[in-house]
N, C-alpha and C positions, 0 to 999 in steps of 0.2 A: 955468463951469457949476457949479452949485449940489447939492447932494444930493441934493436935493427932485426936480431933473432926471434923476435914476434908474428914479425911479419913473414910471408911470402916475397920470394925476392919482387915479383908484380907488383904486389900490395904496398913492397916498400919504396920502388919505382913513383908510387902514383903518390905517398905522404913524402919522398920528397920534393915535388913537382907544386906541393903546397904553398910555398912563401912566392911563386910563380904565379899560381892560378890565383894568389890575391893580387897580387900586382896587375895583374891581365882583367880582371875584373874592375878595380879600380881604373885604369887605364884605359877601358872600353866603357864605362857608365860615362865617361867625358873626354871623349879623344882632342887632346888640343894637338895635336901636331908635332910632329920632327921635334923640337926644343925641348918640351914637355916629354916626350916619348923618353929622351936621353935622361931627365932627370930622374923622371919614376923608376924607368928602370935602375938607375943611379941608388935610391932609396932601398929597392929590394935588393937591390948586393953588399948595402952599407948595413941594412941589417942582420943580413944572412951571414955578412961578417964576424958581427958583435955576437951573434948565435956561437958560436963556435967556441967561446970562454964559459960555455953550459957545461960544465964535464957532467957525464952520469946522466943526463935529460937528455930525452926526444929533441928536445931542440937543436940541444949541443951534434946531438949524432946526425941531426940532418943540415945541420954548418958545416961539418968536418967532412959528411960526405960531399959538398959542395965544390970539394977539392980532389976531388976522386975524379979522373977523365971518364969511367967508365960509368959512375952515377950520371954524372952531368948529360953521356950522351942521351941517358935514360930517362933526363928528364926531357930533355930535347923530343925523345919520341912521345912522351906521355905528354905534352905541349900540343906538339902536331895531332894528337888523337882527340883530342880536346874540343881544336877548332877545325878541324876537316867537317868540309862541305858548311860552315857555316860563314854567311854572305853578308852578315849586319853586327855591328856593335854590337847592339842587344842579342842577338843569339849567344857571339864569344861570350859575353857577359854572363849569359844564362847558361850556356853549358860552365863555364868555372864555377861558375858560385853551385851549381849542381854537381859536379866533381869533388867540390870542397866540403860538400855534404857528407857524401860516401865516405870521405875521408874523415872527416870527422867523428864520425859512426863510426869506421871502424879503429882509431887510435881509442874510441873512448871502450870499445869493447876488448882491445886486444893490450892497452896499457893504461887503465883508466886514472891510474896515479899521476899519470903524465897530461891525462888531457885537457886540465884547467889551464894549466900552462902555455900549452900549446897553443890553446883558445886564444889566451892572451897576447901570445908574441904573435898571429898571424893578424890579430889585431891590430894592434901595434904597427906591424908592419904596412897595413890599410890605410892607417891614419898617416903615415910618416909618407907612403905615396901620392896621397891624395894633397897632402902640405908639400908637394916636393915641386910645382910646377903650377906657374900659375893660371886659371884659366877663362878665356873668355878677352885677352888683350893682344900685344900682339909682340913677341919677338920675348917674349916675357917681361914685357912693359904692360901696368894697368892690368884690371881683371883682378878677378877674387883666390883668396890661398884655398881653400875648397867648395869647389861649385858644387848647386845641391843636387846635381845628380850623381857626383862623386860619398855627397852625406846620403843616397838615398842607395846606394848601392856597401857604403860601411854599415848600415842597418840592415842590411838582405844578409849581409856577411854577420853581424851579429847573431842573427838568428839562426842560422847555418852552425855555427860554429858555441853554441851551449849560451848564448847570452852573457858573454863577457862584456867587460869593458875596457876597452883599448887603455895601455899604460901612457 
């Protein structure tokens, strides 16, 4: 039996849609623009990448499904469900990081050996988005490697996510 086999195929739709809703979260607490857009997102696929040499972890099986066309469209819907009808940064922001709740809540009830982990890497993946783009200059000249609405939106995420600390 596999991880994946925990979940409902929905439920597993929305934890893999996780390393996403961090990234959309990080990337909405301090939107710099086209440049920055490219790199953040750049960040969550380099490490959804390196997820993927997790054999046997949560982790591992939501990298490997990352390669799956038919996960991927899944997350694509659980994305759109996420920020439909929302009009502000701060909303996208607030609904991820309230997504990433649920989700978290239920990886820690449904595989709870796995959810320190998890913690960890979606952490992880916070920090590595928020260092991926710099913000507040211009063309990615000047400005800071994380602005503090970027550090004040990895603590909303800390807290969400079991009070880890990013690797």
């Amino acid at each position: 039996m596999s991880i994946r086999d925990s979940f409902t195929p929905e439920d597993w739709t929305h934890v893999l849609a996780a390393p996403m809703l961090v990234g959309m979260s990080i990337s909405a607490a301090d939107p710099g623009g086209l440049f920055s857009a490219f790199q953040e997102s750049g960040a969550v696929a380099r490490a959804v990448a390196t997820g993927a040499s997790e054999d046997g972890t949560l982790i591992g099986e939501v990298a490997k499904s990352y390669q799956v066309t038919e996960d991927r469209l899944g997350i694509v819907e659980a994305m759109k469900s996420v920020v439909a009808g929302k009009k502000t940064s701060e909303e996208v922001m607030a609904a991820a990081i309230g997504d990433l709740d649920r989700i978290f809540t239920l990886v820690s009830a449904k595989v709870p050996e796995q959810a320190q982990g998890f913690s960890d890497w979606l952490l992880h993946i916070a920090q590595a988005v928020a260092e991926a783009g710099k913000e507040g200059g211009f063309l990615g000249f000047g400005g800071v490697a994380v602005s503090p609405e970027e550090t004040a939106a990895i603590e909303k995420l800390r807290g969400v996510l079991g009070g880890a600390t990013p690797a």
